[in-house]
C-alpha positions in Angstrom: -22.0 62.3 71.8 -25.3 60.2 72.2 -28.3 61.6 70.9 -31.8 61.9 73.6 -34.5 60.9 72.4 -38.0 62.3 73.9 -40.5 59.3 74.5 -36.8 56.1 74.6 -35.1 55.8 77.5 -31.1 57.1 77.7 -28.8 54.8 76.2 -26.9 52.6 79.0 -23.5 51.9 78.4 -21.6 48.7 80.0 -17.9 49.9 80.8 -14.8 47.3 79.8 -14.4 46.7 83.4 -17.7 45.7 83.7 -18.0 43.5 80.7 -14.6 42.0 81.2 -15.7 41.0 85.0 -18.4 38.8 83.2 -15.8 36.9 80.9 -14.8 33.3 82.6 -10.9 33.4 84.0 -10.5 31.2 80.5 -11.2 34.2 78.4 -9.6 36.9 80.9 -6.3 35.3 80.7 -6.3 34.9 77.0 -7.3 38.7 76.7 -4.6 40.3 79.0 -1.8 37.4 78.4 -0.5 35.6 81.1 2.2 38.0 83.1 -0.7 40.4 83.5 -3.6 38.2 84.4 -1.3 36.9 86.8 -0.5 40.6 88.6 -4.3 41.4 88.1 -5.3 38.7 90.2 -2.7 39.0 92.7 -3.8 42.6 93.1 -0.6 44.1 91.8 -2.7 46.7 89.7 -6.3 48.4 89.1 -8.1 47.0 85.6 -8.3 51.3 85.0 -4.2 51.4 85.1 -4.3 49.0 82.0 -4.1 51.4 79.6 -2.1 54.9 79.6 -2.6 58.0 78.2 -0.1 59.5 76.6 -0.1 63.2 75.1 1.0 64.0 71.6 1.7 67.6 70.3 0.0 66.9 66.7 -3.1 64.4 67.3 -3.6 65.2 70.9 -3.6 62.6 73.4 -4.2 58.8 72.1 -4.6 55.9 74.8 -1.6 53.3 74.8 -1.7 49.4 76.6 0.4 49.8 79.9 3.5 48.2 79.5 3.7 45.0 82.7 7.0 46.6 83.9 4.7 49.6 84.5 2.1 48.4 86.2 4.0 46.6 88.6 6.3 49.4 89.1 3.0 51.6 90.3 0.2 49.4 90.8 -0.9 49.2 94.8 1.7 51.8 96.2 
């Protein structure tokens, strides 16, 4: 939650697709290690199908990195 305030303007958020888009192919490549950066920009996958989340019956659902076999199982089809 993100508190209004009357007389400040809202609060803008970047997204992590946005902010990564600005990071030189350098520092992309580094982030996502090679097979993935790879299949990224082949267009084997969607940046959003990078991470997966999973349900658990205790702590509720918790967000997990999407394993490369994965996303090239589903990415694009």
């Amino acid at each position: 939650m993100v508190p209004v305030v009357k007389g400040f303007e809202p609060i803008q958020f970047e997204t992590g697709e946005a902010w990564f888009g600005r990071q030189i192919p350098a520092v992309q490549a580094k982030m996502m290690g090679p097979g993935r950066y790879e299949a990224w920009t082949k267009g084997e996958f969607e940046f959003r199908e990078l991470a997966t989340v999973k349900p658990n019956e205790v702590w509720g659902p918790r967000a997990q990195v999407t394993p490369l076999k994965d996303l090239l199982s589903t990415g694009n089809q």
